[in-house]
C-alpha positions in Angstrom: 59.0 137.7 172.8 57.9 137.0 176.0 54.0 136.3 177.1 52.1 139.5 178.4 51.3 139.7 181.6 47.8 138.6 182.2 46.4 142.1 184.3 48.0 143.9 181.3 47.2 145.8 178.0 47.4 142.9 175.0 48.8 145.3 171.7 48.7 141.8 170.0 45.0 140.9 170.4 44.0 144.6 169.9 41.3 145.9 168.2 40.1 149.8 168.1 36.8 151.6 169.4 34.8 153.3 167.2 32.1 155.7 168.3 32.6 155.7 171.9 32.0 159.5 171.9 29.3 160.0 175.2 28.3 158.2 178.3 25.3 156.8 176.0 27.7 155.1 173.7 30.8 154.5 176.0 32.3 151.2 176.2 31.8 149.4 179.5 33.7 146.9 181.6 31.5 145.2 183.3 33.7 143.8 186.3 36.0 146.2 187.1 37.2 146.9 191.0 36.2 149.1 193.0 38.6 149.7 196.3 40.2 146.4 197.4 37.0 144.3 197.7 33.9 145.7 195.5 33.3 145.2 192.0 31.4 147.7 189.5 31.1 148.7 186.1 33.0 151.3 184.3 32.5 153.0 181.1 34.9 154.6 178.4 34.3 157.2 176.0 36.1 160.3 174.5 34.7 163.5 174.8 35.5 166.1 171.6 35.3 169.6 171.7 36.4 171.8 168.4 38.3 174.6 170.3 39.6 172.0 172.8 40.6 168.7 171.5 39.7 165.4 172.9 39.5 163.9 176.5 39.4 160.5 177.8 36.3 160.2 180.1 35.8 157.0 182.4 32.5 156.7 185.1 32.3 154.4 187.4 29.3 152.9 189.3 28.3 152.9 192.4 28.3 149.4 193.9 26.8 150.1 197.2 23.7 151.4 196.2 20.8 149.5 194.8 20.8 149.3 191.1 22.8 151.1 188.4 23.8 154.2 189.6 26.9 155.9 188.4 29.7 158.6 189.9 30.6 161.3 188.7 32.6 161.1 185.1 36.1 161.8 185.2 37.7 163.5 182.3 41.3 163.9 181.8 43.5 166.5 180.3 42.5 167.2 176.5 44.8 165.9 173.8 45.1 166.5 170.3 43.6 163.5 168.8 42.8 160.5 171.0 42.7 156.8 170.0 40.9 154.1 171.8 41.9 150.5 172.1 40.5 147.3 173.7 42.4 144.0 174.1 40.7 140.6 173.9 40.7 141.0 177.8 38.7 143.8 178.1 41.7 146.3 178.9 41.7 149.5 177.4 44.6 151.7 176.1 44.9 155.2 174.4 46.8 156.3 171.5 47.2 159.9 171.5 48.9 162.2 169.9 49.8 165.9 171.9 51.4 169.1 170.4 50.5 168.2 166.6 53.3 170.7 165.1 55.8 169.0 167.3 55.7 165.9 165.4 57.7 164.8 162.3 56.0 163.1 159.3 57.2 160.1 160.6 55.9 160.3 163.5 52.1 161.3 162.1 52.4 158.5 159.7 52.7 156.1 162.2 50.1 156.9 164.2 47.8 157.1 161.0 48.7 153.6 160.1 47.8 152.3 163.8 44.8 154.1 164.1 43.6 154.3 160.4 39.9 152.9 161.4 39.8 155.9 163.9 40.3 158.6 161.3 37.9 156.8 158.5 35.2 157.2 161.5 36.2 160.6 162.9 35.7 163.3 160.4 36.9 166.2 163.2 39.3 164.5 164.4 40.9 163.2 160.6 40.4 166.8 159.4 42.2 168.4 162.3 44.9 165.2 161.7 45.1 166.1 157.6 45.6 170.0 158.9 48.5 169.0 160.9 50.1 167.2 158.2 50.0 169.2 155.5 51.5 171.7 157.9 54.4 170.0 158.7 54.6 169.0 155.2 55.1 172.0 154.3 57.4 172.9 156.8 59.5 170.4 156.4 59.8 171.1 152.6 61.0 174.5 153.4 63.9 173.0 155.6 64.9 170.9 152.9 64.7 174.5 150.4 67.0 176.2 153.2 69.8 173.0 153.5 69.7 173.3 149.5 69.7 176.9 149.0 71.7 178.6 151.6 72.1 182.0 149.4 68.1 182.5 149.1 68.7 183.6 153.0 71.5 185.6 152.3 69.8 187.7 149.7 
């Protein structure tokens, strides 16, 4: 396997954020560029709302003005569930999962195994995951009923 690229996300040295949920509790990157010269800080956080989903929201700050002041956040199109990851580098990546019902068991069970510390912390987001589940589940079950039953449909 070849070495990562140093200005990229490290999957191998990995490790997931927990409680990044607001701008209060967001993880920041302290050096991170800003246009082709500047430097600033930028902070990380999903935003989760019930009727929604979840959003991945970075701010930026403001490195010409004196002090810590930051633009405006800038959320981006709401998910289903949303995972956070930092490498040992400071990079972040997202796990995310989109369009729940779309998804076979396979699929969901992967993404629980990656993101099993997500879901322990999460209580929304591992109820609407366990929702999804048993839905497919049970979908999938009645596939498998159909394949072995063919004369149920007929009657």
């Amino acid at each position: 396997m070849a070495e990562p690229n140093e200005k990229q996300f490290n999957p191998n040295t990995a490790r997931p954020l927990l409680g990044c949920v607001d701008a209060e509790t967001a993880f920041v990157q302290t050096d991170y560029p800003y246009g082709r010269r500047l430097r600033c800080q930028r902070r990380v956080w999903v935003e989760t709302k019930p009727r929604h989903g979840m959003r991945l929201v970075t701010q930026t700050s403001n490195p010409r003005r004196a002090g810590l002041v930051w633009n405006a956040p800038h959320p981006e199109t709401y998910q289903d569930l949303i995972a956070l990851w930092v490498d040992d580098k400071g990079f972040i990546q997202t796990d995310s999962l989109n369009n729940l019902s779309y998804h076979d068991l396979a699929d969901l069970d992967a993404w629980a195994r990656r993101n099993q510390a997500f879901l322990a912390s999460d209580k929304v987001a591992s109820h609407k995951f366990e929702q999804a589940r048993r839905k497919r589940a049970e979908y999938e079950a009645s596939l498998e009923h159909e394949l072995k039953h063919p004369a149920d449909l007929a009657a």
